[in-house]
N, CA, C and O atoms as a GROMACS GRO file, in nm:
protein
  336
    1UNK      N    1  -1.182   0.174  -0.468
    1UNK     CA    2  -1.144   0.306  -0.424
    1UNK      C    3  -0.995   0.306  -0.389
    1UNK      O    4  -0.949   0.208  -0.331
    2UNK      N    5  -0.915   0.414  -0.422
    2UNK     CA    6  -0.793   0.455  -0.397
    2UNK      C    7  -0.724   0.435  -0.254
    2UNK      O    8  -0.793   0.492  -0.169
    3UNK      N    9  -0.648   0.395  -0.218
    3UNK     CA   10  -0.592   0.413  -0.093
    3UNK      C   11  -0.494   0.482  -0.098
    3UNK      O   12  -0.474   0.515  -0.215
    4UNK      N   13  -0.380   0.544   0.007
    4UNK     CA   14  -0.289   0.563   0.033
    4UNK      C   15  -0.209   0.482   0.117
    4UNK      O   16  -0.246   0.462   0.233
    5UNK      N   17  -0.092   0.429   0.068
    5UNK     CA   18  -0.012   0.295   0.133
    5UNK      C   19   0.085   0.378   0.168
    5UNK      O   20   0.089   0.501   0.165
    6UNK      N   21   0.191   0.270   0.214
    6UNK     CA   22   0.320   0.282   0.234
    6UNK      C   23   0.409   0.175   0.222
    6UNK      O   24   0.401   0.058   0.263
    7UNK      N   25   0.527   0.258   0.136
    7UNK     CA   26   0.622   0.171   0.091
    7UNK      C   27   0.742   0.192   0.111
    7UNK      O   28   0.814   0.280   0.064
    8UNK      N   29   0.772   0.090   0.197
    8UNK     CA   30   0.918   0.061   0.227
    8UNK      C   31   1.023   0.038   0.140
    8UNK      O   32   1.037  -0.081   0.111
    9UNK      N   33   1.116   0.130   0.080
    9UNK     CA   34   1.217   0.109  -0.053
    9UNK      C   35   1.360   0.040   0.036
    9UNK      O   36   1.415   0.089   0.135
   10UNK      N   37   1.395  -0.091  -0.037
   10UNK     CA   38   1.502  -0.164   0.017
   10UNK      C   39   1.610  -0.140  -0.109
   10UNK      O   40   1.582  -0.192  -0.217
   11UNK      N   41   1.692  -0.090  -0.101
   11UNK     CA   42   1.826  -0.116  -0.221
   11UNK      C   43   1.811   0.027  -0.312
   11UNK      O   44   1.722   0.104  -0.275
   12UNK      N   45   1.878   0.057  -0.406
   12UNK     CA   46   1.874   0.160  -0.491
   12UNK      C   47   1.901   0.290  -0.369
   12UNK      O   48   1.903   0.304  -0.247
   13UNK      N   49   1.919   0.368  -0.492
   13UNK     CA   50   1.937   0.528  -0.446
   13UNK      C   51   1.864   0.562  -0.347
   13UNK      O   52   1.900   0.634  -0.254
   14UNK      N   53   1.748   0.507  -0.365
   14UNK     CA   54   1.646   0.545  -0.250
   14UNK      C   55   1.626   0.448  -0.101
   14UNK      O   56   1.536   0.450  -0.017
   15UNK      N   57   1.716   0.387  -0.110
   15UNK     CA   58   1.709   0.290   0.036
   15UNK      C   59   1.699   0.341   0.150
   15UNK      O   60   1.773   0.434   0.180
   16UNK      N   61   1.604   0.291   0.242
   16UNK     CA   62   1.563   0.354   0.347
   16UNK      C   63   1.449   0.447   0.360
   16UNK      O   64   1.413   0.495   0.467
   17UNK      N   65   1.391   0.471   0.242
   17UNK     CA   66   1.297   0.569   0.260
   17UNK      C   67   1.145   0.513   0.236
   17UNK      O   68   1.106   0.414   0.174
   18UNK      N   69   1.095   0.582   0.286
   18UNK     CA   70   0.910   0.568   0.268
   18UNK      C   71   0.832   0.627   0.234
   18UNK      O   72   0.785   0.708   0.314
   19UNK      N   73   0.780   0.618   0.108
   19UNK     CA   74   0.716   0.682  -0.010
   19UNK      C   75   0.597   0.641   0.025
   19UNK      O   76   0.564   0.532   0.072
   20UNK      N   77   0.522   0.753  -0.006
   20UNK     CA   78   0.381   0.760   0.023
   20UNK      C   79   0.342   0.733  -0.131
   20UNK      O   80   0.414   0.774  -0.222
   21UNK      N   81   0.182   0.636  -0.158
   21UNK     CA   82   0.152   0.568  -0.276
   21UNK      C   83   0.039   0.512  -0.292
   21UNK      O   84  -0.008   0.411  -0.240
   22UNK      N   85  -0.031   0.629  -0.416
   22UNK     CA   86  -0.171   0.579  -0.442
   22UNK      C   87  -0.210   0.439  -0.514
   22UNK      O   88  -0.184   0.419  -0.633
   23UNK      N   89  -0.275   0.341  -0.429
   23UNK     CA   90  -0.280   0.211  -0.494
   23UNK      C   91  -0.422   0.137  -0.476
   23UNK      O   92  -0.462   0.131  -0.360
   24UNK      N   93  -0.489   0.091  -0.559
   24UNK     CA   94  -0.657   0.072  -0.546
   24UNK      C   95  -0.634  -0.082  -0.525
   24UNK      O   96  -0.573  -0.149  -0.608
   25UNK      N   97  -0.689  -0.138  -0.398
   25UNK     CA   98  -0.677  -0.236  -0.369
   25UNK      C   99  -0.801  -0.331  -0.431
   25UNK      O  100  -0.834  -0.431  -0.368
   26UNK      N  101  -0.872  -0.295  -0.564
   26UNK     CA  102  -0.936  -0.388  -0.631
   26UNK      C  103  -0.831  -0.464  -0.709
   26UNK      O  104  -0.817  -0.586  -0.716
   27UNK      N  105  -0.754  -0.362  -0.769
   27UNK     CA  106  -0.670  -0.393  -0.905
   27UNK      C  107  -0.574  -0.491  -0.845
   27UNK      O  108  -0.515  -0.468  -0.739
   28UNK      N  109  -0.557  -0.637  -0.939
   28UNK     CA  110  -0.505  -0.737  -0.850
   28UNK      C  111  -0.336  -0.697  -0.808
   28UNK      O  112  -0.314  -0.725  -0.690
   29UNK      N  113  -0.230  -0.645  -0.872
   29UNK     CA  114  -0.180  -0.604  -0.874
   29UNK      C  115  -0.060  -0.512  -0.764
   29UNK      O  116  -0.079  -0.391  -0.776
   30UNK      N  117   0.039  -0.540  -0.676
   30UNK     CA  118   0.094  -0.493  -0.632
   30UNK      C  119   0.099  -0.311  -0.692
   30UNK      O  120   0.061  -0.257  -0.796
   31UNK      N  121   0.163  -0.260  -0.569
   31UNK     CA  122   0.240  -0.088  -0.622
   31UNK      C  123   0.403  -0.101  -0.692
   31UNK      O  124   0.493  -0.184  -0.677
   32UNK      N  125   0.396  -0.015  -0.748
   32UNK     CA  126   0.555  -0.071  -0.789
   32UNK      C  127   0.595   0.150  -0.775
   32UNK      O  128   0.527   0.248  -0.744
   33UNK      N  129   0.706   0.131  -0.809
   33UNK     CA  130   0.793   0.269  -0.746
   33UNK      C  131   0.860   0.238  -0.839
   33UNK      O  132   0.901   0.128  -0.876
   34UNK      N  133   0.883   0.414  -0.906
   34UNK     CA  134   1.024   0.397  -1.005
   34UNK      C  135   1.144   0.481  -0.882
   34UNK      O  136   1.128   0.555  -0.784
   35UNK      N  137   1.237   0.434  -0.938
   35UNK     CA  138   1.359   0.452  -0.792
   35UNK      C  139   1.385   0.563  -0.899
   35UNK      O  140   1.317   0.578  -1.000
   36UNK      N  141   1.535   0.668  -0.849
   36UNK     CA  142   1.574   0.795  -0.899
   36UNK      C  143   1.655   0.757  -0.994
   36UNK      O  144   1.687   0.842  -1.077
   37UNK      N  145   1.714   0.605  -1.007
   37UNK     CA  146   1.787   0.584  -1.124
   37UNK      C  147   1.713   0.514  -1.264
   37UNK      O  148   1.772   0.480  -1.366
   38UNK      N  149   1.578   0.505  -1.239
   38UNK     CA  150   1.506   0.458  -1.355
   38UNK      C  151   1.486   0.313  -1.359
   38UNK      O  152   1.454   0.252  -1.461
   39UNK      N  153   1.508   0.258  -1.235
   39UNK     CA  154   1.484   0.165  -1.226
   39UNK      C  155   1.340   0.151  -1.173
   39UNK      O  156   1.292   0.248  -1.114
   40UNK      N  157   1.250   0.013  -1.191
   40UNK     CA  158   1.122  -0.038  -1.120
   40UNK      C  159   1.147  -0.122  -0.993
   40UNK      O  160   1.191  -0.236  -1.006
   41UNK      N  161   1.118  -0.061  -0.854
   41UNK     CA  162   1.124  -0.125  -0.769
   41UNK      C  163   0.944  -0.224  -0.742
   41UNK      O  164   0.832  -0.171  -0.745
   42UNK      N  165   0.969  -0.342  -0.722
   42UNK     CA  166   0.829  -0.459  -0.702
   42UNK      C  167   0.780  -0.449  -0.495
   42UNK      O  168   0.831  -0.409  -0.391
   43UNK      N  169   0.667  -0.509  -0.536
   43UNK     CA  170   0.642  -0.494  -0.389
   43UNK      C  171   0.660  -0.660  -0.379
   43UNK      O  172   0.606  -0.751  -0.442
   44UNK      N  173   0.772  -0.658  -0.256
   44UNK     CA  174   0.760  -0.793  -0.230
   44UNK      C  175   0.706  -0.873  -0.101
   44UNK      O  176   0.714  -0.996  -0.093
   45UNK      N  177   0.652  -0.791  -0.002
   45UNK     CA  178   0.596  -0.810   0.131
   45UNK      C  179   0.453  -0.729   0.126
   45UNK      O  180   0.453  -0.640   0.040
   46UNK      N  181   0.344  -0.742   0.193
   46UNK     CA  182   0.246  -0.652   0.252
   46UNK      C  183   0.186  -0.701   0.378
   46UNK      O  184   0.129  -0.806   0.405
   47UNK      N  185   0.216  -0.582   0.457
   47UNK     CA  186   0.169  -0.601   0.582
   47UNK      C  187   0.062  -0.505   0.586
   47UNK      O  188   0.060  -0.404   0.516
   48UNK      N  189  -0.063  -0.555   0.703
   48UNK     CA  190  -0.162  -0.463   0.718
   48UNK      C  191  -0.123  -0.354   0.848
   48UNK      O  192  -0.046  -0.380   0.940
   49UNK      N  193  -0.190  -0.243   0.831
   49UNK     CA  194  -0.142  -0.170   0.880
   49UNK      C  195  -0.246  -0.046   0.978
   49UNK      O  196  -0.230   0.074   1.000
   50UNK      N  197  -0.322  -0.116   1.005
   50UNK     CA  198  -0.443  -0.082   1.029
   50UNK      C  199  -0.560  -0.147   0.977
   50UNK      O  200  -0.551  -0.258   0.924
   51UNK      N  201  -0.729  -0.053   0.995
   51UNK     CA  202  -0.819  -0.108   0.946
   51UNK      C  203  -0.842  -0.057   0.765
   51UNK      O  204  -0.898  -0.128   0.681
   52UNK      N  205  -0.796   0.053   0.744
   52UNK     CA  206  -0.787   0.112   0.655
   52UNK      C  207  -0.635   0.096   0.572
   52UNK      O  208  -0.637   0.131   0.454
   53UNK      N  209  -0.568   0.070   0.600
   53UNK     CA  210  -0.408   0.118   0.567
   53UNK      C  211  -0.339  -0.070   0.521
   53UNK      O  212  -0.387  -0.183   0.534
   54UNK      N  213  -0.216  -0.016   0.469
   54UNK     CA  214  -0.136  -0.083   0.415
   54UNK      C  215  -0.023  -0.080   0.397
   54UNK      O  216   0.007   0.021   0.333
   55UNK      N  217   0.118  -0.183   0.438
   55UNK     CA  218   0.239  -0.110   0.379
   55UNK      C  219   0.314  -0.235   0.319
   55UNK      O  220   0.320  -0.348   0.368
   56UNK      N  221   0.352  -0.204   0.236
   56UNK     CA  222   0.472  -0.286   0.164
   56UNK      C  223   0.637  -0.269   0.145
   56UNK      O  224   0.704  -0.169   0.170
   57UNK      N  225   0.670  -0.364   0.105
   57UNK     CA  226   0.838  -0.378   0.095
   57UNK      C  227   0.853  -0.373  -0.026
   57UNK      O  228   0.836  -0.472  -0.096
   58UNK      N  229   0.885  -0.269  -0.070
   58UNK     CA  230   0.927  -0.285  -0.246
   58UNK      C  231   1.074  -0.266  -0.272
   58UNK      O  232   1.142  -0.168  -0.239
   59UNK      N  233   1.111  -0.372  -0.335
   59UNK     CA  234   1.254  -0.423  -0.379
   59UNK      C  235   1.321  -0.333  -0.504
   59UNK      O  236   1.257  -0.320  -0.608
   60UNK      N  237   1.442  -0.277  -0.488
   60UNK     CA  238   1.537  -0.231  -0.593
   60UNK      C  239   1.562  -0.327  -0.686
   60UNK      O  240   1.577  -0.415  -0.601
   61UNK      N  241   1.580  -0.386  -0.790
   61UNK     CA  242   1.670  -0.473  -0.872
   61UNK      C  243   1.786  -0.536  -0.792
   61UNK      O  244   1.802  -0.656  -0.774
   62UNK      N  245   1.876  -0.421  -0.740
   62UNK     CA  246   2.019  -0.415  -0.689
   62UNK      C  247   2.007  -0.463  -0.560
   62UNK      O  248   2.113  -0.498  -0.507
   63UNK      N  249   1.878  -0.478  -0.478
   63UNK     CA  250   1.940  -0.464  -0.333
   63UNK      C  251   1.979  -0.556  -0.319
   63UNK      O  252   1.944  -0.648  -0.394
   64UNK      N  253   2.093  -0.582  -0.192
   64UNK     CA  254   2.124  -0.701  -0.097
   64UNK      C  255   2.045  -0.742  -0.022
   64UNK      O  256   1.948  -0.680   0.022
   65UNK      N  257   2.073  -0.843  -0.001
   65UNK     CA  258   2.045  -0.938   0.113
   65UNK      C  259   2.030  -0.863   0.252
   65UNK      O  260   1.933  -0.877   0.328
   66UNK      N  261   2.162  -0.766   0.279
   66UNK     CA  262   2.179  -0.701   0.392
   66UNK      C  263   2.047  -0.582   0.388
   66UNK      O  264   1.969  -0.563   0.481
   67UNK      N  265   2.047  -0.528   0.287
   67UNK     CA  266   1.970  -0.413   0.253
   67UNK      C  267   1.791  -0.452   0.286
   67UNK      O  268   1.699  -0.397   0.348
   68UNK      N  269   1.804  -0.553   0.220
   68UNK     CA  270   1.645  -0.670   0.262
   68UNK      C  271   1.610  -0.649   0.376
   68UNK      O  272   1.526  -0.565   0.406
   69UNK      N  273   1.705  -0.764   0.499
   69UNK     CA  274   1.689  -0.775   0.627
   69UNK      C  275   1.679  -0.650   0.671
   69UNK      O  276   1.614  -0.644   0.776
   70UNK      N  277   1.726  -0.526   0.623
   70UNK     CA  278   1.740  -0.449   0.719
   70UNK      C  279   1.578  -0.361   0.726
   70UNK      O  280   1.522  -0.303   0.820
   71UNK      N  281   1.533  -0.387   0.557
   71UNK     CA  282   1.427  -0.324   0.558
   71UNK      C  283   1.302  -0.385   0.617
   71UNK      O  284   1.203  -0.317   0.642
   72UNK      N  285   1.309  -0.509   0.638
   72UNK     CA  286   1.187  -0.623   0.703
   72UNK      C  287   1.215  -0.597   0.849
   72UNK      O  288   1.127  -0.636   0.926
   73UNK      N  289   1.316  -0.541   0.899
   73UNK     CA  290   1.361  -0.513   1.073
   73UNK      C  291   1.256  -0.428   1.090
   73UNK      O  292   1.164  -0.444   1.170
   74UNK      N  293   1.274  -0.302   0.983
   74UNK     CA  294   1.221  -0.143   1.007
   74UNK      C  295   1.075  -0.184   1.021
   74UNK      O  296   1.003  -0.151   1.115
   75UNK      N  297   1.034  -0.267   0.904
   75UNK     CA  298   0.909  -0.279   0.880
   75UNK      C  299   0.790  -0.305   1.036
   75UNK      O  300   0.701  -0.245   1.096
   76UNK      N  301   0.887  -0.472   1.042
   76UNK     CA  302   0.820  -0.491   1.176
   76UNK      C  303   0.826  -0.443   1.340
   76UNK      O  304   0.763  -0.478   1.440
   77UNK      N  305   0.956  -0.325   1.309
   77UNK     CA  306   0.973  -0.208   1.437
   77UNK      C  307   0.802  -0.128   1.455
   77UNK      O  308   0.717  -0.106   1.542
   78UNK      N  309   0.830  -0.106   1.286
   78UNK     CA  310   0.729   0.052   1.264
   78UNK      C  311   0.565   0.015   1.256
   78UNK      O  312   0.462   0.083   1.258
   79UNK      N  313   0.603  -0.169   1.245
   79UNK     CA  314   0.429  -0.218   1.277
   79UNK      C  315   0.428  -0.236   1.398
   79UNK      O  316   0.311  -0.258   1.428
   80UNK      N  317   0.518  -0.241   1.520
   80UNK     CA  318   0.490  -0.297   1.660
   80UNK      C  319   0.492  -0.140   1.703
   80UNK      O  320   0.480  -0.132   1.825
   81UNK      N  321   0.499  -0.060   1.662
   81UNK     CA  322   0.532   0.092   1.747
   81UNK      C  323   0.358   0.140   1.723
   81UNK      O  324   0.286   0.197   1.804
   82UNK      N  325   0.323   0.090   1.573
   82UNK     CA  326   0.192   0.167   1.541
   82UNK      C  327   0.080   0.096   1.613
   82UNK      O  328  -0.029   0.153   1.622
   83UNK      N  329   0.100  -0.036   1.671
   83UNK     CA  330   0.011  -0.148   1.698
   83UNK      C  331  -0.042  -0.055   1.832
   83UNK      O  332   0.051  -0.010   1.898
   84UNK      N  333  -0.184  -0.019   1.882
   84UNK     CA  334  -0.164   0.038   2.016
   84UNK      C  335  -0.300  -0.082   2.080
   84UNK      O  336  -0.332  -0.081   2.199
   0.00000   0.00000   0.00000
């Protein structure tokens, strides 16, 4: 069955943002995101996010290093804020 995730975009046009993303957690397979320049961003982290839920780090081609760290900061801000 389908879920709805969340994905953390690090690098590209779209850096910083969090795209909401239908992804069936049978299919072995990460989510992948096309960014606004036509590029394929990969999921390279997944954190759980609940009992139901999921979020990942999906990588630009382009990003930095800086762009990385900054998105693994957000990540584990926005998992310690949701944790209750």
């Amino acid at each position: 069955m389908e879920q709805i995730v969340e994905c953390f975009i690090a690098g590209g046009p779209q850096h910083g943002l969090v795209r909401l993303q239908l992804w069936d957690p049978q299919y072995p397979a990460p989510p992948v995101v096309a960014s606004n320049d036509g590029k394929v961003c990969i999921a390279a982290a997944r954190l759980p996010a609940g009992q139901c839920s999921k979020r990942f780090l999906v990588l630009h081609p382009q990003a930095t290093g800086q762009q990385i760290l900054a998105m693994v900061a957000r990540l584990r801000t926005h998992a310690m804020s949701t944790v209750a």
